[in-house]
C-alpha positions as MATLAB code, in Angstrom:
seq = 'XXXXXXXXXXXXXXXXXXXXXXXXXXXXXXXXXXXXXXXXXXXXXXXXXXXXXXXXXXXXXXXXXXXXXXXXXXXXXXXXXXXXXXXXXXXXXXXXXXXXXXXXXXXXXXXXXXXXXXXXXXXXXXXXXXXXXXXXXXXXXXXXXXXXXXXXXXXXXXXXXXXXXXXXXXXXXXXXXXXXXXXXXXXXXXXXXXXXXXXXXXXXXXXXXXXXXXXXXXXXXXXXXXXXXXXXXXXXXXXXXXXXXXXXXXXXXXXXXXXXXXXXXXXXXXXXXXXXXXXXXXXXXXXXXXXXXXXXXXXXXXXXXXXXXXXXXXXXXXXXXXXXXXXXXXXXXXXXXXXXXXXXXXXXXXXXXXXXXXXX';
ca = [
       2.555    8.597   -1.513;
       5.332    7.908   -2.861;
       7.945   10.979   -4.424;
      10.978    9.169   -6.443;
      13.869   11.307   -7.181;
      14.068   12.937  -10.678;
      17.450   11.629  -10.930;
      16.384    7.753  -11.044;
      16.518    6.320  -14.419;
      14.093    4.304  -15.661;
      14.983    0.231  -16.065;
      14.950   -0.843  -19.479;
      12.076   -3.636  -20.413;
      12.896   -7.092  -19.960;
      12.271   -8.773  -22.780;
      12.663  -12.524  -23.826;
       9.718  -15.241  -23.549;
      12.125  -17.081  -20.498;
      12.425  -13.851  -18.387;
       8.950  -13.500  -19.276;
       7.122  -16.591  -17.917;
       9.480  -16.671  -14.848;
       8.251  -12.927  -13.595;
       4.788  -13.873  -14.265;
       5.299  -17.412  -12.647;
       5.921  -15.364   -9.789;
       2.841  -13.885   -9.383;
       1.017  -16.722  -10.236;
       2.283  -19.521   -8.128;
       3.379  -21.559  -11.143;
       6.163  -23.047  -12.932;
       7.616  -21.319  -15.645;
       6.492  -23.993  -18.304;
       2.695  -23.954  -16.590;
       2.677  -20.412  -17.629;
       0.166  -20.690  -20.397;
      -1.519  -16.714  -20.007;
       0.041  -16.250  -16.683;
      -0.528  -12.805  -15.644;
      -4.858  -13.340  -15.610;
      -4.169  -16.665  -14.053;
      -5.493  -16.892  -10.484;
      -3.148  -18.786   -7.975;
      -4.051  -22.429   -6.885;
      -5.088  -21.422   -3.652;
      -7.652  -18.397   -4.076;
     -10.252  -18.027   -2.044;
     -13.296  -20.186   -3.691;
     -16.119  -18.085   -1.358;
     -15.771  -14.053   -1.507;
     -14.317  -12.241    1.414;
     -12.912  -15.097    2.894;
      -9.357  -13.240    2.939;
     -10.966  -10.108    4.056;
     -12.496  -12.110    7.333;
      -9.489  -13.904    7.381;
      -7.229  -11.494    7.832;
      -9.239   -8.444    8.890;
     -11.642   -9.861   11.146;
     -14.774   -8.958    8.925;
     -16.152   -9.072    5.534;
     -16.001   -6.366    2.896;
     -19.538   -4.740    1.756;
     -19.580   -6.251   -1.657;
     -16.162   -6.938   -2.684;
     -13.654  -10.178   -2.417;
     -11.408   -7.754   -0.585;
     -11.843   -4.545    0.763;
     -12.211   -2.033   -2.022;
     -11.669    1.398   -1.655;
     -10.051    4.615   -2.656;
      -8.332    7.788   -0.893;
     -10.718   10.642   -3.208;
      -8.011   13.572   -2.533;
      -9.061   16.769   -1.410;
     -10.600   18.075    2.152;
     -11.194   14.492    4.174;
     -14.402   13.277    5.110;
     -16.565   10.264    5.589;
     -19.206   11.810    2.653;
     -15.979   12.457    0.519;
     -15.017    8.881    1.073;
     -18.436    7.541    0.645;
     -18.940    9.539   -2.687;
     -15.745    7.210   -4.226;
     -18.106    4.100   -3.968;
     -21.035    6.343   -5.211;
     -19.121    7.175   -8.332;
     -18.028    3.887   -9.362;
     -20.890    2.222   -8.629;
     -20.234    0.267   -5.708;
     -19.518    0.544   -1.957;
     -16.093    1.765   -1.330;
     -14.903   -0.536    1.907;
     -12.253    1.587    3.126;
     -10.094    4.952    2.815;
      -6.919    6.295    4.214;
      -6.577    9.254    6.761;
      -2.947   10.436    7.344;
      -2.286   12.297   10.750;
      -0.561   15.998   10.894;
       2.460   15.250   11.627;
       5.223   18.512   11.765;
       5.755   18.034   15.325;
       4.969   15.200   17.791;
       2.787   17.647   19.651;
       1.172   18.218   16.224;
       1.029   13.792   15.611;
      -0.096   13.225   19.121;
      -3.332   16.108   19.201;
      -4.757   15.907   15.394;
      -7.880   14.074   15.803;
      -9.894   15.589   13.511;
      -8.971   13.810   10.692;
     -10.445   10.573   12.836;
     -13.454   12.362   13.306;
     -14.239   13.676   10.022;
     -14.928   10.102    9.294;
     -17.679    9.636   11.523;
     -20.051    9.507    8.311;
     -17.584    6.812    6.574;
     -19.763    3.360    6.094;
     -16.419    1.732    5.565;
     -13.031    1.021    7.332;
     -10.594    3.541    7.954;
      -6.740    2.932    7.172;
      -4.706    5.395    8.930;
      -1.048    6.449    7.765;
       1.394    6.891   11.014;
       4.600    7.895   10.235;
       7.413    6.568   13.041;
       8.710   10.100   13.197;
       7.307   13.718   12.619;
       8.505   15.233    9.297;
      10.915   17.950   11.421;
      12.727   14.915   13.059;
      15.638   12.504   11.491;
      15.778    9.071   10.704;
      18.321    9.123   13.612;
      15.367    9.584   16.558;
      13.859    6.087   15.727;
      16.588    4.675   18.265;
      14.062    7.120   20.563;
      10.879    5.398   19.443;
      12.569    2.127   19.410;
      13.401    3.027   23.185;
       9.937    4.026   24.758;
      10.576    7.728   24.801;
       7.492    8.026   22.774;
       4.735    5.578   23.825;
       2.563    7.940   24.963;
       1.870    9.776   21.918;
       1.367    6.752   19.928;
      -0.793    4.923   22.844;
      -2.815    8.222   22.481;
      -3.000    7.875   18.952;
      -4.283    4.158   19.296;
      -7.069    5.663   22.318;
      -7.949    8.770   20.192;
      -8.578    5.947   17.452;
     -10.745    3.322   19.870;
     -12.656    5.789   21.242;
     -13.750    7.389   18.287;
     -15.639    4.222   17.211;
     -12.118    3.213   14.838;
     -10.660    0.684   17.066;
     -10.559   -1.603   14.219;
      -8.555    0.543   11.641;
      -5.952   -0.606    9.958;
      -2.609    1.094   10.784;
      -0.747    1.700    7.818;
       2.345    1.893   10.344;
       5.986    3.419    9.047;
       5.412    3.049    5.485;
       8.081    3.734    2.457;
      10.479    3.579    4.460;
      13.325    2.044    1.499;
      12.697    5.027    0.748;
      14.533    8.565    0.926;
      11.545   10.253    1.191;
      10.346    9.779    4.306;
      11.715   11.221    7.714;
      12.052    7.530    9.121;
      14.111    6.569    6.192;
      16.000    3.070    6.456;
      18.986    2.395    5.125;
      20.251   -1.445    5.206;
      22.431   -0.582    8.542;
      19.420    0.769    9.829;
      17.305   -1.383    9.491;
      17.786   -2.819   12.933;
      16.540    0.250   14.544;
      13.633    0.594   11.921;
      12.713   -2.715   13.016;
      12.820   -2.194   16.463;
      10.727    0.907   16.633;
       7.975   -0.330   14.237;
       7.809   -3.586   16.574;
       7.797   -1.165   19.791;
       5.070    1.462   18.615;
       2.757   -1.751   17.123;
       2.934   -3.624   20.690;
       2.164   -0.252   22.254;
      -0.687    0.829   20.442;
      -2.001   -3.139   20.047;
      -2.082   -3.163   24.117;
      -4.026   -0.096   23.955;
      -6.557   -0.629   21.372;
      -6.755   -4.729   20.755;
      -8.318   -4.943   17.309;
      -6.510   -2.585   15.568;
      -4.737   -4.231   12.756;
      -1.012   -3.749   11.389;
       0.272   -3.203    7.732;
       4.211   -3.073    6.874;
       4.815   -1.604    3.195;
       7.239   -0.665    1.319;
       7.802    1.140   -1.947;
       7.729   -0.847   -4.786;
      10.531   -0.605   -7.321;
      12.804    1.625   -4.934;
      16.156    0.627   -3.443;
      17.202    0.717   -0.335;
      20.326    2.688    0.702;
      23.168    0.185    0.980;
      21.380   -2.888   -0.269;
      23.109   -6.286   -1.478;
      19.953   -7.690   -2.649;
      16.964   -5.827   -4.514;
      14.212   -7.535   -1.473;
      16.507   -6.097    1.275;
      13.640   -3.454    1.709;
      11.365   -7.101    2.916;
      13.547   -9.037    3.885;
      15.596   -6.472    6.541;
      12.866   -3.964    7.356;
      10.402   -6.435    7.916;
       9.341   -6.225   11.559;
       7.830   -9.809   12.520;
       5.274  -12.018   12.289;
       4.218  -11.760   15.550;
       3.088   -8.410   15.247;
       2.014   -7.549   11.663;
      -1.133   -8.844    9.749;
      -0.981   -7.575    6.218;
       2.149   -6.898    3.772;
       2.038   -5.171    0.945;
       3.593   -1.396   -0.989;
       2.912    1.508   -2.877;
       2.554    0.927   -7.015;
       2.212    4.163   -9.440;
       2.044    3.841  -12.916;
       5.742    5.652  -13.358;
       9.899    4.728  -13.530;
      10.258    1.170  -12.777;
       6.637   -0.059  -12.042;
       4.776    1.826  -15.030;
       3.878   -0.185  -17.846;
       1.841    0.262  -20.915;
       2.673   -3.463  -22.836;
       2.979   -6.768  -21.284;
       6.552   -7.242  -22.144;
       6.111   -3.476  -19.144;
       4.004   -5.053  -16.947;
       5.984   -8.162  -16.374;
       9.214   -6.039  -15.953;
       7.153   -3.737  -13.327;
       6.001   -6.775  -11.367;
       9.835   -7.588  -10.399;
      11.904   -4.391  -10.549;
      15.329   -5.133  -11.054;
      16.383   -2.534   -8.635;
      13.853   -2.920   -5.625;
      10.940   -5.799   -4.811;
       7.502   -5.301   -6.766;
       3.589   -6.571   -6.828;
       4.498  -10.254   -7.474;
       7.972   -9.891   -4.250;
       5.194   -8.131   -2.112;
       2.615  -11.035   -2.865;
       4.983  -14.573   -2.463;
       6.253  -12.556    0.742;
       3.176  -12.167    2.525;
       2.229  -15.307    1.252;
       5.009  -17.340    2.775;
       4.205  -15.852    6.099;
       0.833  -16.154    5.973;
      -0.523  -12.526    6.063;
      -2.839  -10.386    3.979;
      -1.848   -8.246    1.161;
      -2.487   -4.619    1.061;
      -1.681   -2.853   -2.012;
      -3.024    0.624   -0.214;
      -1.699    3.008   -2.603;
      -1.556    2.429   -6.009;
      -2.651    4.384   -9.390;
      -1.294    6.079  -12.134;
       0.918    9.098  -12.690;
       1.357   12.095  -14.999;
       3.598   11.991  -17.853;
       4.677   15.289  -16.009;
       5.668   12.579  -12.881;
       7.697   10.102  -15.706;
       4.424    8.394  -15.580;
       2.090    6.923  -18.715;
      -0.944    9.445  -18.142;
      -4.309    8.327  -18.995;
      -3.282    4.266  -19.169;
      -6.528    1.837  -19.146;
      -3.965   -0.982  -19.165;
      -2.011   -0.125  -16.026;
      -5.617   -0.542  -14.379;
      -6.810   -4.024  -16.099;
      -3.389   -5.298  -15.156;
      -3.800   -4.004  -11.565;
      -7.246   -5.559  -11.380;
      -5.958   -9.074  -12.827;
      -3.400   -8.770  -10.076;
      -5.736   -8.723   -7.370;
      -7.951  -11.379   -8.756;
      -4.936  -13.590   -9.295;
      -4.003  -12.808   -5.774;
      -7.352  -13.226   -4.377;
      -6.440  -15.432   -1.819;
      -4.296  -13.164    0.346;
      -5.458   -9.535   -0.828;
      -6.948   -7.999    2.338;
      -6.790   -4.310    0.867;
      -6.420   -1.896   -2.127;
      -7.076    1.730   -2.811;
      -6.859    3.583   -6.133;
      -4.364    7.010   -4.238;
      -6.694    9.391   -6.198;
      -4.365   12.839   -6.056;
      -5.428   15.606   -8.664;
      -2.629   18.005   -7.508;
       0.345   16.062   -7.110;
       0.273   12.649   -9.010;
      -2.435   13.877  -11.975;
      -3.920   11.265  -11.885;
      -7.747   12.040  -10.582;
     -10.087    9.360  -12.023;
     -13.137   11.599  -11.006;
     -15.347   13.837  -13.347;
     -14.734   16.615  -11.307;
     -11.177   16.738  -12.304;
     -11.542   14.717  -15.240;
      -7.715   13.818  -16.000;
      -7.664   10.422  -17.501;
     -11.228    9.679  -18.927;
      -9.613    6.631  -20.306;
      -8.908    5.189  -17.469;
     -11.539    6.286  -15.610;
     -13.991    4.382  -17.669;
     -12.300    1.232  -17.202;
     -11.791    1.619  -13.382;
     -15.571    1.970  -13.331;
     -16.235   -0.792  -15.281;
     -13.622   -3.165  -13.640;
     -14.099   -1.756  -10.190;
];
């Protein structure tokens, strides 16, 4: 999840029917002038026949859903905690994310429960694995990058085959544009980023074979020493070769919270970092799958819009209109720390709720 920096200030609205139709042509595949009702258009080349992204990208087809559908429920993990987000909708949730303990790379290389407690889960399991343990600096990736520590990730990738999740999707070194995250990048770091992401996804790809690999970034966030507000894709990404899907985190809040159009097409193309419609032509110029893995809404107490039904229409005509690429998305359901719990036991934003349920 992401954490931006009280500091940041949020960019003002773009405005003007020019800036407008070009944002939204973005994330539509169109020309500007095509643009007729362009962010509910659906791109020219979306999947016709459900799941075929899913199965194209992930090896298998999603319970019910064009894509796999899912949440991460907050609170204690487990696969009935999972299971219950698909329950409470009102249909199957298709996958959930698990993140590791991670203080110490004793602590990142032994925590298996949080594998196991999914043994219930009748979906897919996205795991979170930071490059670095949180008491280590963005300095030690040149370690990682270096072999000094395969064998806790080729553990990692074992514990995860062997516990019948050899097909998980490895959320691998996410966030890191931002400052956040003990693996931060910076633009002269990115190098090293690169090289360690590349090293532990060959490792851990050798050791379990169908595990699958997301790179994703923050959306709206710059990167330290940036020239150009896609520097977060275009120098931290760590190859084709060895990364399937592409996508970031997107909370209703700062630079990527919207409550109007005129927002939303601002949000989609943040003038300071890349957004939803960078993330999408991205992986869609290299041919991957697009994982949005993280997104939801945020508390006004976060410099979010609270209880916004829009953010999650506009979310959901993202993903149709992106149909043809979107492997993944979760709704990051956090009660505690983004306040923004959709469920009736922590009934925060019945608003929104409602329409996630009836969209979802």
């Amino acid at each position: 999840m992401a954490a931006p920096p009280v500091s940041r200030a949020r960019t003002a609205v773009v405005a003007g029917v020019t800036v407008a139709l070009v944002a939204a042509a973005a994330i539509t595949g169109t020309t500007a002038s095509a643009a007729v009702n362009p962010t509910a258009a659906v791109h020219p080349t979306a999947a016709a026949n459900p799941g075929a992204a899913a199965r194209k990208y992930l090896g298998t087809s999603p319970s019910s859903h064009r894509w796999f559908s899912g949440g991460y429920p907050g609170g204690h993990m487990s696969g009935t905690r999972a299971n219950s987000w698909g329950t409470w909708r009102g249909s199957p949730s298709d996958m959930t994310l698990t993140f590791p303990e991670y203080a110490t790379w004793t602590t990142m290389a032994n925590s298996t429960w949080h594998i196991e407690t999914y043994g219930t889960l009748r979906g897919r399991l996205m795991y979170g694995l930071p490059l670095l343990p949180k008491n280590a600096r963005p300095a030690q990736l040149k370690d990682v990058a270096a072999g000094k520590h395969d064998a806790t990730f080729r553990k990692i990738a074992r514990d995860l085959r062997t516990r019948n999740r050899g097909n998980a999707v490895v959320k691998l070194g996410w966030e890191a544009n931002g400052n956040w995250m003990s693996y931060s990048a910076t633009a002269a770091t990115a190098p090293t980023y690169r090289a360690a992401w590349r090293r532990v996804a060959q490792v851990m790809k050798k050791e379990s074979p169908r595990l699958v690999f997301s790179f994703e970034v923050n959306c709206g966030t710059a990167m330290a020493g940036q020239r150009n507000r896609l520097d977060s894709l275009t120098k931290l990404y760590p190859g084709n070769d060895v990364t399937q899907l592409v996508g970031c985190s997107h909370y209703d809040w700062w630079t990527t919270g919207a409550r109007t159009e005129a927002q939303w097409r601002a949000s989609i193309k943040p003038a300071r970092g890349p957004g939803l419609a960078d993330v999408a032509a991205f992986a869609r110029a290299r041919g991957k799958g697009l994982s949005i893995s993280e997104w939801g809404l945020a508390s006004r107490s976060r410099q979010g819009n609270g209880d916004n039904p829009f953010f999650i229409r506009k979310m959901k005509q993202y993903f149709d209109a992106n149909n043809d690429i979107l492997a993944v998305e979760m709704y990051f359901n956090d009660p505690s720390g983004m306040g923004n719990s959709l469920l009736p036991e922590a009934p925060q934003n019945p608003k929104a709720a409602a329409e996630y349920r009836r969209l979802f």
